[in-house]
TORKEPA-128807 format. One record per residue: x, y, z of N, C-alpha, C, O in turn; residue in three letters. Coordinates in steps of 0.001 Angstrom, whole numbers. Atoms other than C-alpha are relative to their C-alpha. Layout:
// residues N
<pt n_c1="X" n_c2="Y" n_c3="Z" ca_c1="X" ca_c2="Y" ca_c3="Z" c_c1="X" c_c2="Y" c_c3="Z" o_c1="X" o_c2="Y" o_c3="Z" voro="ALA"/>
...
//
This chain:
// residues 101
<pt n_c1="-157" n_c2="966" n_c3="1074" ca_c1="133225" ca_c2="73415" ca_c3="-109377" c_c1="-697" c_c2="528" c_c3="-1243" o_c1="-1762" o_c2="1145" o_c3="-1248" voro="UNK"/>
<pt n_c1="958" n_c2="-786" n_c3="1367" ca_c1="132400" ca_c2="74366" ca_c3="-113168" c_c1="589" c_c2="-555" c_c3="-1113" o_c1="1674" o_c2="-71" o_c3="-1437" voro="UNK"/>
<pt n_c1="4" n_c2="5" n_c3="1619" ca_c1="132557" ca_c2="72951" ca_c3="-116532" c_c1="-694" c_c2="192" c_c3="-720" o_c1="-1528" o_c2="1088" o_c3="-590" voro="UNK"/>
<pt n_c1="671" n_c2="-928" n_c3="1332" ca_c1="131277" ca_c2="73228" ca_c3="-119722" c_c1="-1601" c_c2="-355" c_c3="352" o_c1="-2397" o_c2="207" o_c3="-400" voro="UNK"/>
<pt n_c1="1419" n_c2="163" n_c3="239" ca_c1="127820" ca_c2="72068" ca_c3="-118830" c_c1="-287" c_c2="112" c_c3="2295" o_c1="-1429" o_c2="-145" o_c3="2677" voro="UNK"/>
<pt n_c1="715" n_c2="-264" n_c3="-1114" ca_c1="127383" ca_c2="72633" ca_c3="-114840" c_c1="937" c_c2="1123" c_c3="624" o_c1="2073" o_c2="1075" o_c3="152" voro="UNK"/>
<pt n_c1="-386" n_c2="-1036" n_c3="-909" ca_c1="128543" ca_c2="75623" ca_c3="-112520" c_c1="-587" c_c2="253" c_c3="1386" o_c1="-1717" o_c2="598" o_c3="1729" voro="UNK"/>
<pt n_c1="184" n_c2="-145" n_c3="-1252" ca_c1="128802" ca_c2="75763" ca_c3="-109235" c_c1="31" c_c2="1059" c_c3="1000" o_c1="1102" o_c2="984" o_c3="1603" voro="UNK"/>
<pt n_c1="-426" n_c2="-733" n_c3="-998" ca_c1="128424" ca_c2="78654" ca_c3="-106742" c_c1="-260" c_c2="6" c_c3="979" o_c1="-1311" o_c2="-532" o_c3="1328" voro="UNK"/>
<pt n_c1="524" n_c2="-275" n_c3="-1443" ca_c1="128570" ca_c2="79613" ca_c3="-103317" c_c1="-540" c_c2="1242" c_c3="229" o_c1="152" o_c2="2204" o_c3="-103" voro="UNK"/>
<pt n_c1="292" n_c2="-1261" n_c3="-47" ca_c1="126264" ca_c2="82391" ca_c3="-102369" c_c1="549" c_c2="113" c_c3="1853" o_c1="426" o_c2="-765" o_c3="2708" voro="UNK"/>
<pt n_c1="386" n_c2="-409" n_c3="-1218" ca_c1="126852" ca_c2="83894" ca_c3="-99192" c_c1="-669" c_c2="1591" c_c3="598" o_c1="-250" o_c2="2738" o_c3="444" voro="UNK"/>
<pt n_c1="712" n_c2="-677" n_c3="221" ca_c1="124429" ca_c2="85694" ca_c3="-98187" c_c1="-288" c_c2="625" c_c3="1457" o_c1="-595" o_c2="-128" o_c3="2382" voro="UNK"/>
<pt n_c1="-454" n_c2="-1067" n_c3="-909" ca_c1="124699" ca_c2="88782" ca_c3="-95637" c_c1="-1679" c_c2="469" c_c3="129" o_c1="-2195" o_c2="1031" o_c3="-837" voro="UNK"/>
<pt n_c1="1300" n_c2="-757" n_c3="833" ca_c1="120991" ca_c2="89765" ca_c3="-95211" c_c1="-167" c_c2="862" c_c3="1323" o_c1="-1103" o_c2="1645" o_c3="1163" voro="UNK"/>
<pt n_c1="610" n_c2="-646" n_c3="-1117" ca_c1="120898" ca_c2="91421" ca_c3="-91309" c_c1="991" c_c2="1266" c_c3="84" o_c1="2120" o_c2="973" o_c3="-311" voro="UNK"/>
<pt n_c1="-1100" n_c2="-749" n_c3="65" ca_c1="122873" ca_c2="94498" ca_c3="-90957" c_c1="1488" c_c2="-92" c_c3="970" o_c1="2435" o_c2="688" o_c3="867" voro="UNK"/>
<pt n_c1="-946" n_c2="258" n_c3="-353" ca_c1="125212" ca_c2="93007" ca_c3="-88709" c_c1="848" c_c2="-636" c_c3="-925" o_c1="1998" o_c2="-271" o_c3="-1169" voro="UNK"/>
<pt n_c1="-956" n_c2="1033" n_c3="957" ca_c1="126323" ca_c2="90196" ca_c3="-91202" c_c1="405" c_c2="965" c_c3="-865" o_c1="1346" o_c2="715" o_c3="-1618" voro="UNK"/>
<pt n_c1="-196" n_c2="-886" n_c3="1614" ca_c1="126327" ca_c2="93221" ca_c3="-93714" c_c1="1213" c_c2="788" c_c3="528" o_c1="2135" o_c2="997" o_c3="-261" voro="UNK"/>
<pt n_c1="-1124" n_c2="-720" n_c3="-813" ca_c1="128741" ca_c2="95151" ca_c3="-91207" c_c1="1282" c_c2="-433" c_c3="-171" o_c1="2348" o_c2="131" o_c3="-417" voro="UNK"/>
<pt n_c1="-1297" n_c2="913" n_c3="-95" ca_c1="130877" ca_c2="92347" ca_c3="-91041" c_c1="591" c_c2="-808" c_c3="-1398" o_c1="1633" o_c2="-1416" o_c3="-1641" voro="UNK"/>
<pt n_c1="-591" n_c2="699" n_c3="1264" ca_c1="131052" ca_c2="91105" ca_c3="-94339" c_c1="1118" c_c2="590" c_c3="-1298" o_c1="1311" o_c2="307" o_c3="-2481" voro="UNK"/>
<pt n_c1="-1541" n_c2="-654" n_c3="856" ca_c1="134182" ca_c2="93150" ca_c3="-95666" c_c1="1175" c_c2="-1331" c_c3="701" o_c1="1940" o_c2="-2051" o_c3="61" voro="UNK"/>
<pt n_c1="-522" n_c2="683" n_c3="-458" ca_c1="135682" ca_c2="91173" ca_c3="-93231" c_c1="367" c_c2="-1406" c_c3="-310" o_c1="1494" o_c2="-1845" o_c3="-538" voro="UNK"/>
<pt n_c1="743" n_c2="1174" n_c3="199" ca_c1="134185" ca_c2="87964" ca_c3="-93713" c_c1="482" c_c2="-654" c_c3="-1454" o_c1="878" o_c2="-1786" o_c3="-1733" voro="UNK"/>
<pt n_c1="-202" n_c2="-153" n_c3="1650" ca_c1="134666" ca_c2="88664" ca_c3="-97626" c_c1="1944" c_c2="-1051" c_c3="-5" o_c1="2398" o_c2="-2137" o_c3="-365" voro="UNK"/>
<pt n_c1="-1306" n_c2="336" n_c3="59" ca_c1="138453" ca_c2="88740" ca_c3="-96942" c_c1="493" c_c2="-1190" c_c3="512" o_c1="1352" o_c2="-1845" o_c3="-78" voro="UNK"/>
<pt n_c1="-682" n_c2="1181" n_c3="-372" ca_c1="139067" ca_c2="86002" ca_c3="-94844" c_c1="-226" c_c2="-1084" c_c3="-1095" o_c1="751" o_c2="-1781" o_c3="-1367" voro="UNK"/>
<pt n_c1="345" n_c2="1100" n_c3="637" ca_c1="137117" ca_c2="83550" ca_c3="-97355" c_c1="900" c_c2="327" c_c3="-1338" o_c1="1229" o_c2="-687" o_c3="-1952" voro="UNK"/>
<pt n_c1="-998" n_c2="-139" n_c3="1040" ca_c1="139323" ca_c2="84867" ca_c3="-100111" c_c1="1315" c_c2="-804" c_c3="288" o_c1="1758" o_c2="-1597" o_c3="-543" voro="UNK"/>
<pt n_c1="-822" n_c2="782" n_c3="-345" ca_c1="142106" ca_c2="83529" ca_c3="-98196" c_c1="356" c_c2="-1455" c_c3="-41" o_c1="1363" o_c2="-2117" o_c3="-291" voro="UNK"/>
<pt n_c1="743" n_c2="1711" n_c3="51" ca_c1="140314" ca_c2="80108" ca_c3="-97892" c_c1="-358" c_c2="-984" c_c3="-894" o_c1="-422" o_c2="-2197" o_c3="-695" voro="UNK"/>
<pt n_c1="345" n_c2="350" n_c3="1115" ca_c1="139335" ca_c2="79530" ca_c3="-101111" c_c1="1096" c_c2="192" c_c3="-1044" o_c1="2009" o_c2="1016" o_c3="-1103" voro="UNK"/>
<pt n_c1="-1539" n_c2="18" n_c3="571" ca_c1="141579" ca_c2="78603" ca_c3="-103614" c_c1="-828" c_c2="1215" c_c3="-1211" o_c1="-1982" o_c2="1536" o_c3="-1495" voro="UNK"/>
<pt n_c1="125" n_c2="-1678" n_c3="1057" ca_c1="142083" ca_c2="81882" ca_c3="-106336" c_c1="-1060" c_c2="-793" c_c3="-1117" o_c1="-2214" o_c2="-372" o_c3="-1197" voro="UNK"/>
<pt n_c1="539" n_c2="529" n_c3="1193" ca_c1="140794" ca_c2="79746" ca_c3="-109246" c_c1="-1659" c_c2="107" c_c3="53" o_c1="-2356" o_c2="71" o_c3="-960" voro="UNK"/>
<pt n_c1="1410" n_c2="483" n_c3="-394" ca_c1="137248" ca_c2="79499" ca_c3="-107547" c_c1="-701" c_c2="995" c_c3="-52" o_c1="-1929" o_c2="975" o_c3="-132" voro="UNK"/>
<pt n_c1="435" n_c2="-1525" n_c3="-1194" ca_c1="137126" ca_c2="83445" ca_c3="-106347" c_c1="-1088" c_c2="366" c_c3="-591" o_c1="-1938" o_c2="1042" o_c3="-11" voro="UNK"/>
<pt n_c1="1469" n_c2="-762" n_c3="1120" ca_c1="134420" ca_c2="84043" ca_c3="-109687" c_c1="-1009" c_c2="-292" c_c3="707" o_c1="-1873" o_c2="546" o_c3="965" voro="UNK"/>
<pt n_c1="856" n_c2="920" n_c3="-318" ca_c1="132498" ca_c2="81222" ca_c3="-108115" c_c1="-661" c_c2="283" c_c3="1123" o_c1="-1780" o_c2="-176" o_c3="1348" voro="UNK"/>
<pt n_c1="467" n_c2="-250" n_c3="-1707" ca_c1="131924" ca_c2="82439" ca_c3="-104578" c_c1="-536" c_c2="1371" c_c3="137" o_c1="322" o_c2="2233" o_c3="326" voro="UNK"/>
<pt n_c1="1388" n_c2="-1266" n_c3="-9" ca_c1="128634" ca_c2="85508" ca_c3="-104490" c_c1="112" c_c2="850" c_c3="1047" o_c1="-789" o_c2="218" o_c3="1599" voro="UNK"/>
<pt n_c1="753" n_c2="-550" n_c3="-1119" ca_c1="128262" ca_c2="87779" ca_c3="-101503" c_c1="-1156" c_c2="1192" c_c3="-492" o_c1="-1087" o_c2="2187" o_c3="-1214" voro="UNK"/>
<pt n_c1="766" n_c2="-890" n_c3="63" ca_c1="125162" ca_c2="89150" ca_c3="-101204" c_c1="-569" c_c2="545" c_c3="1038" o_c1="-1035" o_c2="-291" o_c3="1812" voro="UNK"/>
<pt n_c1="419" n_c2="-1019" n_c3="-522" ca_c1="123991" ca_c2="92158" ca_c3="-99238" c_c1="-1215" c_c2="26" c_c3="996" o_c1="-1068" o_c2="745" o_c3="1985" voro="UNK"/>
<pt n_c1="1314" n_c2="-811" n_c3="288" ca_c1="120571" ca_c2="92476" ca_c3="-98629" c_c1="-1180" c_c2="-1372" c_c3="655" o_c1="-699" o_c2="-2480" o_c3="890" voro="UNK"/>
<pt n_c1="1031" n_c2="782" n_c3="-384" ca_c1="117314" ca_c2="90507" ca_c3="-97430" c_c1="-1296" c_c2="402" c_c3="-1031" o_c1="-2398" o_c2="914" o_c3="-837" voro="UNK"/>
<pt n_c1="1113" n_c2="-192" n_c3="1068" ca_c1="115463" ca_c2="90709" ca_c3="-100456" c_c1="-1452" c_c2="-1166" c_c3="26" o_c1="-1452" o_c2="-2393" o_c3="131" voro="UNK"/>
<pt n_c1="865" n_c2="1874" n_c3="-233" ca_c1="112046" ca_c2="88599" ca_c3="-100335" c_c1="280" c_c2="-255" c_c3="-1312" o_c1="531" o_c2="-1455" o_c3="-1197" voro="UNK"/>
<pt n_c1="-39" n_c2="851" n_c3="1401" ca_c1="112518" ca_c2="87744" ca_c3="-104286" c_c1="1049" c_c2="-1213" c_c3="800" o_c1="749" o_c2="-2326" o_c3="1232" voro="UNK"/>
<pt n_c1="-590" n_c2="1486" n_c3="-497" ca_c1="115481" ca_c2="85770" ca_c3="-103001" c_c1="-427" c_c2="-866" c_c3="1138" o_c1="25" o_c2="-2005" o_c3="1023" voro="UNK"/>
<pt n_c1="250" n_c2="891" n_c3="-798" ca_c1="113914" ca_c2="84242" ca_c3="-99770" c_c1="-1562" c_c2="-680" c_c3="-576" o_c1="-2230" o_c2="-1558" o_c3="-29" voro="UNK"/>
<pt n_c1="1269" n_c2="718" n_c3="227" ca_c1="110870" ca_c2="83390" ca_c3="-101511" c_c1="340" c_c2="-1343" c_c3="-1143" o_c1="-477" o_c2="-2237" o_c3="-1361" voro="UNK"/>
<pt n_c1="-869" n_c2="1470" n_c3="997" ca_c1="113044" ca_c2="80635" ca_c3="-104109" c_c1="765" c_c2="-754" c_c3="1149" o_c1="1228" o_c2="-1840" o_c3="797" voro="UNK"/>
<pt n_c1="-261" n_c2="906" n_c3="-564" ca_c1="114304" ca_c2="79363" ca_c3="-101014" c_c1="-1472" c_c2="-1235" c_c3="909" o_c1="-2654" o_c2="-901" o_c3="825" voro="UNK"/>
<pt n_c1="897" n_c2="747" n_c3="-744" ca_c1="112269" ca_c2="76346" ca_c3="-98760" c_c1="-539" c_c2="-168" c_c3="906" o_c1="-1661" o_c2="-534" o_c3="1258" voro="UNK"/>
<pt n_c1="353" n_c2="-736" n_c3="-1451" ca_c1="113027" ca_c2="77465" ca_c3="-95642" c_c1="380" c_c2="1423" c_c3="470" o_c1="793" o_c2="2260" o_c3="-332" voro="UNK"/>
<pt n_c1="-398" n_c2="-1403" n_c3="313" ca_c1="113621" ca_c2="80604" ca_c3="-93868" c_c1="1386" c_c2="-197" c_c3="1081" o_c1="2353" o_c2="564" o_c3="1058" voro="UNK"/>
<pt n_c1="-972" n_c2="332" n_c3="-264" ca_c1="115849" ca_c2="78977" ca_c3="-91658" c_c1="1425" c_c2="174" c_c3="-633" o_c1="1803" o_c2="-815" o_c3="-1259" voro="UNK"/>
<pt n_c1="-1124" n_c2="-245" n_c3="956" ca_c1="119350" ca_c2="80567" ca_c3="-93202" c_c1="1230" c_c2="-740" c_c3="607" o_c1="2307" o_c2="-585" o_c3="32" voro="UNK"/>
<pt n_c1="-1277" n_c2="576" n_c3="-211" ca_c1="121777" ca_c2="78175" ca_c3="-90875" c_c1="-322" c_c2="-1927" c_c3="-899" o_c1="440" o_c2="-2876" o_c3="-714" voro="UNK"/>
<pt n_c1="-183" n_c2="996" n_c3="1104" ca_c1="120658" ca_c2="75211" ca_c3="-93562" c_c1="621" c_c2="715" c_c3="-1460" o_c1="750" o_c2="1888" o_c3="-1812" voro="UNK"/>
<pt n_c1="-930" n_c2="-450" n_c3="1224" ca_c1="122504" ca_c2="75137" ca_c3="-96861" c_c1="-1203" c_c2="-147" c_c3="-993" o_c1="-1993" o_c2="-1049" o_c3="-713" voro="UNK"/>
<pt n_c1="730" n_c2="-107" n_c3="978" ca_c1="120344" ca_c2="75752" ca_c3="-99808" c_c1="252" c_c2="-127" c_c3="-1272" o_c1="413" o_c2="958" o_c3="-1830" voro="UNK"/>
<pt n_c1="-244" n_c2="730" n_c3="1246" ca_c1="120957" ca_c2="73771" ca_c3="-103144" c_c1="-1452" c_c2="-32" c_c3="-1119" o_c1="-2535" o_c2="-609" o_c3="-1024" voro="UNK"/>
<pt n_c1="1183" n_c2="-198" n_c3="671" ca_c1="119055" ca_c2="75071" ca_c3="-106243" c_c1="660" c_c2="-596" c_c3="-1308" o_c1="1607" o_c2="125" o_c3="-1620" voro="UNK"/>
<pt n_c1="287" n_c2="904" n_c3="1583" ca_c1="119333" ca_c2="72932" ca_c3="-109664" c_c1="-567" c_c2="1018" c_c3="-973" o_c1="-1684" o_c2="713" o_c3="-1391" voro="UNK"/>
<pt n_c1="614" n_c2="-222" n_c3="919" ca_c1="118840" ca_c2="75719" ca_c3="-112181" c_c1="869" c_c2="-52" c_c3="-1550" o_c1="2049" o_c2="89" o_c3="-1873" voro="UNK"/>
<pt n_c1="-675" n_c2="197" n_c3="1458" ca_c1="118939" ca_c2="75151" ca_c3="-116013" c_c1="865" c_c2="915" c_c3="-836" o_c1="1423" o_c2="1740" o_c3="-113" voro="UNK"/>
<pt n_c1="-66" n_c2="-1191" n_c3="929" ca_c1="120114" ca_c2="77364" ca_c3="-118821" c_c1="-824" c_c2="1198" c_c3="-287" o_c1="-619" o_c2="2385" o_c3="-539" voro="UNK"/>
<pt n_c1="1250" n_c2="-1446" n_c3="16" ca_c1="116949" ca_c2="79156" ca_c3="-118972" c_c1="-212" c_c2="422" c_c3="1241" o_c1="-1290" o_c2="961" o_c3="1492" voro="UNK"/>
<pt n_c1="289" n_c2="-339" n_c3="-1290" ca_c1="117505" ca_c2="79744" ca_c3="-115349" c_c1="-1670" c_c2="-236" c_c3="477" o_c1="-2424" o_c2="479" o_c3="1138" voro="UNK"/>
<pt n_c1="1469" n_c2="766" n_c3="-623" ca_c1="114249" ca_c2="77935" ca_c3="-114645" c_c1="912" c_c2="-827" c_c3="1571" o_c1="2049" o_c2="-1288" o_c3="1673" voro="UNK"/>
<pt n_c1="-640" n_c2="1102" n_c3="-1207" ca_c1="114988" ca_c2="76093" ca_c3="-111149" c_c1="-580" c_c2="-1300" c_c3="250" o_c1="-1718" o_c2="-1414" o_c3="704" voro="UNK"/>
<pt n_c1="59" n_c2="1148" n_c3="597" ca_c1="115206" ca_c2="72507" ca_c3="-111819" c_c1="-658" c_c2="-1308" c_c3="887" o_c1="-1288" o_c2="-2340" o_c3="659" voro="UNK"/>
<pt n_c1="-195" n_c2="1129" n_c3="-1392" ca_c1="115418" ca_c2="70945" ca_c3="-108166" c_c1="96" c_c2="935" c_c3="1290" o_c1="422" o_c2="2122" o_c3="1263" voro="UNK"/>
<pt n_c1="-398" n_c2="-1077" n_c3="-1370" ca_c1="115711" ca_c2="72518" ca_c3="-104831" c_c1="16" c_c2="-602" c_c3="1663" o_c1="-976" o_c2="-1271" o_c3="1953" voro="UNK"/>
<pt n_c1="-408" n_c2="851" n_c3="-829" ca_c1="116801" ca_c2="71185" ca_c3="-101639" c_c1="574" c_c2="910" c_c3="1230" o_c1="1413" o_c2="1689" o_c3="778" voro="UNK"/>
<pt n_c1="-406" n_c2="-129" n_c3="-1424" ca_c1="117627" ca_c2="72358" ca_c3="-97763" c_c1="605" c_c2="-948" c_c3="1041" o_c1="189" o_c2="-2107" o_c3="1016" voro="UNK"/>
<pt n_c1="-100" n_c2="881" n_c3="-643" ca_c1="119297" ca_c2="70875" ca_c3="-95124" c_c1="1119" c_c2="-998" c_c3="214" o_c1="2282" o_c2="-629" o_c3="49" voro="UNK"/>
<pt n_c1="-1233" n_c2="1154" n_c3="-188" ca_c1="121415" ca_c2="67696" ca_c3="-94425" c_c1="-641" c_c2="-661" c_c3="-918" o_c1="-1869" o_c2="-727" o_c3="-975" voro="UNK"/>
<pt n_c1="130" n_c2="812" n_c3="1109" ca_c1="121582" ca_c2="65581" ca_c3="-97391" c_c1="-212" c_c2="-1390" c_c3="337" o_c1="556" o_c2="-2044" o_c3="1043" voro="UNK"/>
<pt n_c1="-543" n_c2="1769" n_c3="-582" ca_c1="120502" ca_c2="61851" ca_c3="-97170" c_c1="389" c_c2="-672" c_c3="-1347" o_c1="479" o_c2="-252" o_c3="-2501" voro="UNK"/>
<pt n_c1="-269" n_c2="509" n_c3="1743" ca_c1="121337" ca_c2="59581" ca_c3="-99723" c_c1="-838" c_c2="-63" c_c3="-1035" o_c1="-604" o_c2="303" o_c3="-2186" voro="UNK"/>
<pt n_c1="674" n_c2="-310" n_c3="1620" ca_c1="118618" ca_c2="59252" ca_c3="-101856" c_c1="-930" c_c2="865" c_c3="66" o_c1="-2094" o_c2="565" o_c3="-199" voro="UNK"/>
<pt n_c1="-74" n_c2="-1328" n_c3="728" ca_c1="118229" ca_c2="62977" ca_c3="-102057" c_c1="1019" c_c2="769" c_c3="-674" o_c1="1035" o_c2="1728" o_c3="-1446" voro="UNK"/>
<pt n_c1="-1138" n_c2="-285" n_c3="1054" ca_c1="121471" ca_c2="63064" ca_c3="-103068" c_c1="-169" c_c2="-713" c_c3="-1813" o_c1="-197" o_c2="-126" o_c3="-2895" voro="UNK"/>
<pt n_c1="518" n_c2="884" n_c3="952" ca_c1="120703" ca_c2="60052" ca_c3="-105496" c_c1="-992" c_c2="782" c_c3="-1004" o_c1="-628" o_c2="1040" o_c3="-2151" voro="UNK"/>
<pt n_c1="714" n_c2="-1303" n_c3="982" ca_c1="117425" ca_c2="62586" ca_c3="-106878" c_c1="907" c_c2="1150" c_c3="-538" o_c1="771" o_c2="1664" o_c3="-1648" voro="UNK"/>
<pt n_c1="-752" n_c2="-1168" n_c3="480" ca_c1="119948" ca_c2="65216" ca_c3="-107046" c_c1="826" c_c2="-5" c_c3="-1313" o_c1="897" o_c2="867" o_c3="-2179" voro="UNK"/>
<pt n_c1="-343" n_c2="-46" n_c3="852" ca_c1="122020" ca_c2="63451" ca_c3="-109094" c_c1="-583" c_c2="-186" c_c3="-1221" o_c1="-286" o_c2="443" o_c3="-2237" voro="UNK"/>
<pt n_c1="672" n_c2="103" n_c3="1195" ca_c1="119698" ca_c2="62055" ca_c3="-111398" c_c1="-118" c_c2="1062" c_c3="-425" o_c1="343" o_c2="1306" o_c3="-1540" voro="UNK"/>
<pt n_c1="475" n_c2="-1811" n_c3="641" ca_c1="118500" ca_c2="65837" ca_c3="-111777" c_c1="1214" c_c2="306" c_c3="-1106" o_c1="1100" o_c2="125" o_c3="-2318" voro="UNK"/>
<pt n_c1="-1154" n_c2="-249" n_c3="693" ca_c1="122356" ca_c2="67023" ca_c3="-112720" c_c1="36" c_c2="-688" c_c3="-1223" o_c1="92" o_c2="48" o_c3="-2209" voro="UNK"/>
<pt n_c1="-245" n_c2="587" n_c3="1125" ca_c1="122613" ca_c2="63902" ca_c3="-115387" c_c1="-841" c_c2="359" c_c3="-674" o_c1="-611" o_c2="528" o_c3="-1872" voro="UNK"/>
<pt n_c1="1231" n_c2="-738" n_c3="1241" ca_c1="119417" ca_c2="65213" ca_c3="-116826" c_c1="409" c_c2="720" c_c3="-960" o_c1="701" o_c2="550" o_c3="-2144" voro="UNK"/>
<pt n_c1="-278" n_c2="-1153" n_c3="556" ca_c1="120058" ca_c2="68300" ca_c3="-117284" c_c1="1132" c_c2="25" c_c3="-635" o_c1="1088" o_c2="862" o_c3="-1537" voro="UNK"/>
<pt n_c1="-998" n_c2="-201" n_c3="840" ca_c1="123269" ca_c2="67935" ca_c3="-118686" c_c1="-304" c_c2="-747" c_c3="-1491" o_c1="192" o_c2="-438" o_c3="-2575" voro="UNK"/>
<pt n_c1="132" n_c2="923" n_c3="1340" ca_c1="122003" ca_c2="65341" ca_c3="-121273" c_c1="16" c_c2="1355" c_c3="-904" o_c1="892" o_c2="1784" o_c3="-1655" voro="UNK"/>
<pt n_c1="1002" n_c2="-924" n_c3="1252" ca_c1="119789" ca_c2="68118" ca_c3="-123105" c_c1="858" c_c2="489" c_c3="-852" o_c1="467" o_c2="1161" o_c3="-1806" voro="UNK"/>
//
């Protein structure tokens, strides 16, 4: 999802050298899956970098990881897990925020 004031991506993120083996594969099928319009939107990344596991919450990688960052790529909000409602509810408030500015 992306307009003029929020953007949405999916990272997926390959970090053991098996997933890294398999992710030509992996790559292709989700191309299939995803509609074309989106394909900018959807990341694979490589690698087990700690910069990126240290912006996440957990290290747990079969939760989904939802980061809220601004324009100045500051990170706004950050979230793991199964969503309840009012962390969705915080979430959104966050989004309407940030879009005010």
């Amino acid at each position: 999802h992306h307009d003029q004031n929020v953007v949405v991506f999916n990272l997926v993120w390959n970090e053991t050298f098996v997933h890294q083996a398999l992710s030509g594969w992996a790559q292709s099928r989700l191309r299939h899956q995803v509609p074309e319009h989106e394909h900018d939107y959807v990341l694979s990344y490589n690698t087990s970098d700690p910069k990126l596991v240290s912006v996440l919450q957990t290290t747990n990688r079969l939760y989904g990881q939802v980061l809220l960052i601004d324009p100045k790529s500051r990170i706004r909000w950050r979230a793991s897990g199964m969503a309840t409602p009012q962390t969705l509810d915080i979430f959104l408030k966050n989004v309407n925020e940030l879009c005010g500015q």
